[in-house]
C-alpha positions in Angstrom: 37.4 4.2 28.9 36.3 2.2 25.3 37.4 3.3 22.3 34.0 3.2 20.0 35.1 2.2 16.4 32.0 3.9 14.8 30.4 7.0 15.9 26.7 5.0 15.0 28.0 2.5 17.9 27.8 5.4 21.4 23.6 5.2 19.8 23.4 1.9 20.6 24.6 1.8 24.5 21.9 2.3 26.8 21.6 2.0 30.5 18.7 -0.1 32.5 17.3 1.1 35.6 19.8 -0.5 37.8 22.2 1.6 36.3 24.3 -1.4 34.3 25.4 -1.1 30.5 23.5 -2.1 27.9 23.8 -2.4 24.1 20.4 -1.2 22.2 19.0 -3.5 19.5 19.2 -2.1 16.4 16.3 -1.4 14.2 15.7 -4.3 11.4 16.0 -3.2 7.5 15.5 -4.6 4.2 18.2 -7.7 4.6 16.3 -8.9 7.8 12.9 -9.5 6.0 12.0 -12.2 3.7 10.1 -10.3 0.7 8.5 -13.7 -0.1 7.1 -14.2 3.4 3.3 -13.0 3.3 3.3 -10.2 6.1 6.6 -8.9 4.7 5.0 -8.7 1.0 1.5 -7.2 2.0 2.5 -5.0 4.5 5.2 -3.3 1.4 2.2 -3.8 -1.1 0.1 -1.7 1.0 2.3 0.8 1.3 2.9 1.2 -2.5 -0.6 0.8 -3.5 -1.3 3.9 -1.0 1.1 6.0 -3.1 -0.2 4.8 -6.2 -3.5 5.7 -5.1 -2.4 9.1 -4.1 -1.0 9.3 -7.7 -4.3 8.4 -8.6 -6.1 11.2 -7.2 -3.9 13.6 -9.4 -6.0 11.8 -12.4 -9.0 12.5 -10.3 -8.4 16.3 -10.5 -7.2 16.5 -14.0 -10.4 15.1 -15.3 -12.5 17.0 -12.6 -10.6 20.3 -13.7 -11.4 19.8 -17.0 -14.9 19.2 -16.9 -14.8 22.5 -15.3 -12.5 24.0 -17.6 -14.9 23.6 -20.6 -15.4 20.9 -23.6 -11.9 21.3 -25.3 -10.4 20.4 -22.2 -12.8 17.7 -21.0 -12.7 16.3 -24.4 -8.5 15.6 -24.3 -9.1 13.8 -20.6 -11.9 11.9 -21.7 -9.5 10.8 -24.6 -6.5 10.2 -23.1 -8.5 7.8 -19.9 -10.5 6.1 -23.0 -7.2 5.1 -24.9 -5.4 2.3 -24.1 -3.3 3.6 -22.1 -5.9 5.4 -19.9 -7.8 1.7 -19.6 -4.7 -0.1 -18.3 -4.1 2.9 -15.9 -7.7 3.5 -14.4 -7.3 -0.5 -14.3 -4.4 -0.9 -12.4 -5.7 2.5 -10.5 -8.9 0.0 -9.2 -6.8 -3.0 -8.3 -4.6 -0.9 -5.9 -7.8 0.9 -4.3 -9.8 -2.7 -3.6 -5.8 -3.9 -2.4 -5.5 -0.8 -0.1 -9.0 -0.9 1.3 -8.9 -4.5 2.3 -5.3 -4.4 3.4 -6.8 -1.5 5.5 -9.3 -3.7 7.1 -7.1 -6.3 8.0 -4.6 -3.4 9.6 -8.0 -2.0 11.4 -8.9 -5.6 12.8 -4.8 -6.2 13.7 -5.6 -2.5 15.6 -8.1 -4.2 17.4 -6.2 -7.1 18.3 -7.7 -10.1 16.0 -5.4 -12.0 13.4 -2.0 -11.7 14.5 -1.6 -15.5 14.6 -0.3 -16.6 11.7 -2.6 -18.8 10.3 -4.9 -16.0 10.4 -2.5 -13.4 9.3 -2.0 -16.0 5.9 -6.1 -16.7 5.7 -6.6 -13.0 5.8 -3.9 -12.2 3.6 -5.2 -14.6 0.8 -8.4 -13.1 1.3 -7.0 -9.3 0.7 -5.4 -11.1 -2.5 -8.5 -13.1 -3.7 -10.4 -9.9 -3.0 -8.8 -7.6 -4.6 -8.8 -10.0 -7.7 -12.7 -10.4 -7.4 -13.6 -6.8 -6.5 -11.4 -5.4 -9.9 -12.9 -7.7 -12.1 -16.8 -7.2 -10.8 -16.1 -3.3 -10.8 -15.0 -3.4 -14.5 -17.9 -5.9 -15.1 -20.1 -3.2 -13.9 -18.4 -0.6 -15.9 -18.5 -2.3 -19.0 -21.9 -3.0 -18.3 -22.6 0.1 -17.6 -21.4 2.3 -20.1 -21.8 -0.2 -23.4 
């Protein structure tokens, strides 16, 4: 009979088909991963810039409730996204939507089975970066444009 030293230890024995003992690999975290290696840095990009976008779409509703809620209250969103403040948000608020849609590409064409090599997976991921540069800037481009 083994004495386990740590209760998390008895998760980690498993048994193959044949019947014989075997330990269970653990799951890696944190301390395994290089942050500065591209997958590793995307892959944690793309998973804050999807919360960020969800924050986002709280903004969304606040100014869409208020343009339902009546001038007063349309008036105090449309000031608060035109000041400074507002800019750098709605700014930073388009950089993570063109990151998380390309970043979703490249996971759609990974589901299919294309770019897992690594000099793919670094081509694609300095395309998602490149992109999401290029896409930010023509969007406010066509704001600017737009609006003044």
């Amino acid at each position: 009979m083994s004495i386990v030293k740590d209760g998390r230890e008895a998760t980690m024995i498993g048994h193959r088909s044949d019947g014989t003992a075997i330990r269970r690999p653990l799951s890696p975290h944190l301390q395994v991963y290089d942050m500065l290696q591209m997958s590793s840095a995307l892959s944690i990009s793309h998973r804050i810039t999807g919360v960020i976008w969800a924050i986002g779409l709280l903004f969304l509703v606040w100014w869409l409730v208020a343009a339902a809620a009546g001038p007063a209250a349309f008036a105090a969103a449309q000031w608060f996204f035109s000041s400074f403040l507002g800019v750098v948000l709605l700014l930073g608020l388009t950089a993570a939507a063109w990151f998380h849609t390309l970043n979703g590409v490249r996971h759609l064409a990974w589901d299919a089975g294309w770019g897992y090599e690594i000099p793919t997976m670094y081509r694609t991921g300095r395309a998602v970066l490149v992109g999401t540069a290029a896409l930010t800037v023509l969007t406010w481009i066509v704001v600017l444009v737009a609006f003044f």
